[in-house]
C-alpha positions as CSV (number, residue, x, y, z in Angstrom):
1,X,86.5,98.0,92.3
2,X,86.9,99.0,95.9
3,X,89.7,97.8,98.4
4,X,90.1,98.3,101.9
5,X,94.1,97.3,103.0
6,X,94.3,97.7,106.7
7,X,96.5,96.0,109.5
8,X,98.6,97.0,112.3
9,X,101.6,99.8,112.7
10,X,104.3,99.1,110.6
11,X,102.4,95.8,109.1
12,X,102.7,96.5,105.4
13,X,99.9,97.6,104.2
14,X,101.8,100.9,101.9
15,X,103.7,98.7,100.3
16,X,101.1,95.7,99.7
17,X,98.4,98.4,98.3
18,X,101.4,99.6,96.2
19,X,102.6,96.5,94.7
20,X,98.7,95.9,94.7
21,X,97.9,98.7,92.9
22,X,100.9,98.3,90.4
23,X,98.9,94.7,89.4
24,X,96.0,95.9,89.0
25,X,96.9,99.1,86.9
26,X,99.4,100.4,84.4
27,X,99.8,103.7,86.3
28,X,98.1,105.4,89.2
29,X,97.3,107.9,91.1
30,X,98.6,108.0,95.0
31,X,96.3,110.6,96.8
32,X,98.3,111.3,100.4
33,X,96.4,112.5,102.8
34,X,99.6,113.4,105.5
35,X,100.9,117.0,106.6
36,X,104.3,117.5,107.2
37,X,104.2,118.9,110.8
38,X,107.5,117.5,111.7
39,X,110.1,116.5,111.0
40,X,109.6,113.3,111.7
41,X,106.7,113.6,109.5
42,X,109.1,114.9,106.3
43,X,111.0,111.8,106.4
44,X,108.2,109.3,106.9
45,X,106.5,111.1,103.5
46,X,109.7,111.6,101.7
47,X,110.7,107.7,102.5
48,X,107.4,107.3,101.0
49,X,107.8,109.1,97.8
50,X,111.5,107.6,97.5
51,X,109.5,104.0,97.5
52,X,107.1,104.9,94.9
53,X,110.0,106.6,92.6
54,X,112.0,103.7,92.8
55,X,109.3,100.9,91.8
56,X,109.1,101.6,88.0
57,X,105.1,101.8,88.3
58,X,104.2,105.3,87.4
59,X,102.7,107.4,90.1
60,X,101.1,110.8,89.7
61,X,100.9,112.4,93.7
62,X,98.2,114.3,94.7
63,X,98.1,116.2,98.4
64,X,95.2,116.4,99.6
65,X,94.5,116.3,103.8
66,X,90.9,117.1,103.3
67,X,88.8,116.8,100.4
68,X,89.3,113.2,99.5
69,X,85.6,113.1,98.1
70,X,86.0,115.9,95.6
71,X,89.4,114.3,94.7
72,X,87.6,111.2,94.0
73,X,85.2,113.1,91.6
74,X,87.3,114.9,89.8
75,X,89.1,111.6,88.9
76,X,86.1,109.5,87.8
77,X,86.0,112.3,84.7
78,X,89.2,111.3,83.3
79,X,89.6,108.4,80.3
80,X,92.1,106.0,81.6
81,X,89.5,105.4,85.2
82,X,86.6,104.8,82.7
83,X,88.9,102.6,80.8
84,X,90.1,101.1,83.8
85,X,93.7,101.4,82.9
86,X,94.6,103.4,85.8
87,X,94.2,103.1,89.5
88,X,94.2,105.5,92.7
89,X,95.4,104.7,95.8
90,X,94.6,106.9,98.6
91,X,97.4,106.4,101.8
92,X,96.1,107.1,105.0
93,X,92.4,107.2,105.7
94,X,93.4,107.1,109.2
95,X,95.8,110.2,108.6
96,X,92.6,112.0,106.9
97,X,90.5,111.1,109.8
98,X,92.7,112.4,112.1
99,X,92.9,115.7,109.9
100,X,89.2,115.8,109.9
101,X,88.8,115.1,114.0
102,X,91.1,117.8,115.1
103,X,89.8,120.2,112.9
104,X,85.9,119.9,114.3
105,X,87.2,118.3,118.2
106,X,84.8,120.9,120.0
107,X,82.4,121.3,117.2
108,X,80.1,118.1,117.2
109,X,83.0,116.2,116.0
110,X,81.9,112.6,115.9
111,X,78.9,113.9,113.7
112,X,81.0,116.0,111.2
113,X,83.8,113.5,111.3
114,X,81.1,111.0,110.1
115,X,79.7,112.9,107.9
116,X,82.8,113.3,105.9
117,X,83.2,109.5,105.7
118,X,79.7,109.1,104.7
119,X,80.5,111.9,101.6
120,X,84.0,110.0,100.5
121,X,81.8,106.8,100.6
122,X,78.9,108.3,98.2
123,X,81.7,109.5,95.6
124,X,82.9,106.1,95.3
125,X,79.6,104.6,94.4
126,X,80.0,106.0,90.6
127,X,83.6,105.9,90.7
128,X,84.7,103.9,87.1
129,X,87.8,102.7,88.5
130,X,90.0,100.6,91.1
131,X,90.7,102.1,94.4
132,X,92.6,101.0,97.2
133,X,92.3,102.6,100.5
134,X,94.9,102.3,103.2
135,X,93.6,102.3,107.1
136,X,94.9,101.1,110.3
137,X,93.4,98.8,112.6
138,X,93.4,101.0,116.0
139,X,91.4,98.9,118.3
140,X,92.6,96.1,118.9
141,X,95.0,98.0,121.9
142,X,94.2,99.5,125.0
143,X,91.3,102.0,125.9
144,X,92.9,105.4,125.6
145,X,93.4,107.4,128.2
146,X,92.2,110.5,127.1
147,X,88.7,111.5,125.8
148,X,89.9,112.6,122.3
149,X,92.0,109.8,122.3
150,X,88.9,107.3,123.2
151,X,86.3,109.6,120.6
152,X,89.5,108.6,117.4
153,X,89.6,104.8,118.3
154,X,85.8,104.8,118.1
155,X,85.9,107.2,114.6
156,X,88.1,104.9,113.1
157,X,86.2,101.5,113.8
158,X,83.2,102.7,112.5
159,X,84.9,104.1,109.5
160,X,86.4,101.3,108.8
161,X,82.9,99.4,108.8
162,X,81.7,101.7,106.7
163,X,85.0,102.0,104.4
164,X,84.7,97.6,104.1
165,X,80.3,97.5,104.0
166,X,81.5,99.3,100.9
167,X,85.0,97.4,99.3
168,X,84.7,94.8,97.2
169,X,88.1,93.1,98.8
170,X,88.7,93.9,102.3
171,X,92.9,93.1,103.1
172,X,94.1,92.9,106.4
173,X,98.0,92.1,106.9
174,X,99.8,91.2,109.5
175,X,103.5,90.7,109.6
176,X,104.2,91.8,106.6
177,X,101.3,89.0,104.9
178,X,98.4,90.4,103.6
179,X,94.4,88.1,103.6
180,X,92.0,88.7,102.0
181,X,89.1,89.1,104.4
182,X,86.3,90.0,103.2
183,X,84.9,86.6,100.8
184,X,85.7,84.9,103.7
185,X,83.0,86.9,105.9
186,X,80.4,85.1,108.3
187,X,77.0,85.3,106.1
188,X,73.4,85.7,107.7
């Protein structure tokens, strides 16, 4: 099973897709896609990790920025996926698109960017499992200002398409109060 948990800043999607995930499985794997680049960045992750230590579910961390597909592969070998016992959470897609973005911004980055997506989404389709996927809903604000800025808010709507043409149970939250979105979906 595939689920997309998105929402707002600060709207409480970690901790739904946590508690979530805790559910649904009898331990998991948290994949974090953030890089410490500041400090501010430290404390956000370590206020993370402090969260997950302290909820009794038991949580193996993986870092990865980058490679969230081969991640994803390399998980679907392991017994307690097939036997569904486990799940993997993987906390911030927009954090990994971001990673991706600045690393090909002037090398066709809207095609590479996507590309990556469309890879992540292709490992998923034989993954034995439950995974949740975290995002954030980036366009419901103003046009950015700045190209880059404008070429990120379009990245992440069209990921998150993708990411919820592909979930089973699409979540959005808002103040803290998480719907499920996606059974209730306009059908043609």
């Amino acid at each position: 099973m595939i689920v997309l948990v998105t929402g707002g800043a600060r709207s409480g999607k970690s901790t739904f897709a946590e508690t979530y995930a805790a559910h649904l499985g009898k331990a998991g794997v948290y994949i974090a896609t953030a890089q410490a680049f500041d400090e501010e960045m430290r404390e956000r992750i370590a206020r993370h990790r402090a969260r997950r230590q302290q909820s009794g579910f038991l949580w193996e961390t993986v870092e990865e920025p980058y490679a969230l597909a081969d991640v994803i592969r390399s998980l679907q070998q392991r017994d307690e996926f097939k036997q569904n016992q486990a799940v993997v959470l993987v906390d911030c897609l927009i954090v990994w698109l971001s990673n991706w973005l600045i690393r090909h911004e002037q090398e066709q980055a809207v095609e590479r960017t996507l590309a990556q997506v469309d890879e992540l989404i292709a490992a998923l389709q034989h993954f034995p499992g439950t995974i949740l996927f975290v995002t954030n809903e980036v366009g419901d604000g103003l046009v950015p200002e700045y190209p880059l800025g404008r070429m990120f808010r379009d990245l992440a709507g069209l990921m998150n398409q993708r990411m919820a043409a592909a979930a089973d149970q699409v979540f959005l939250l808002t103040a803290g109060i998480p719907l499920e979105i996606k059974s209730k979906a306009f059908r043609f």
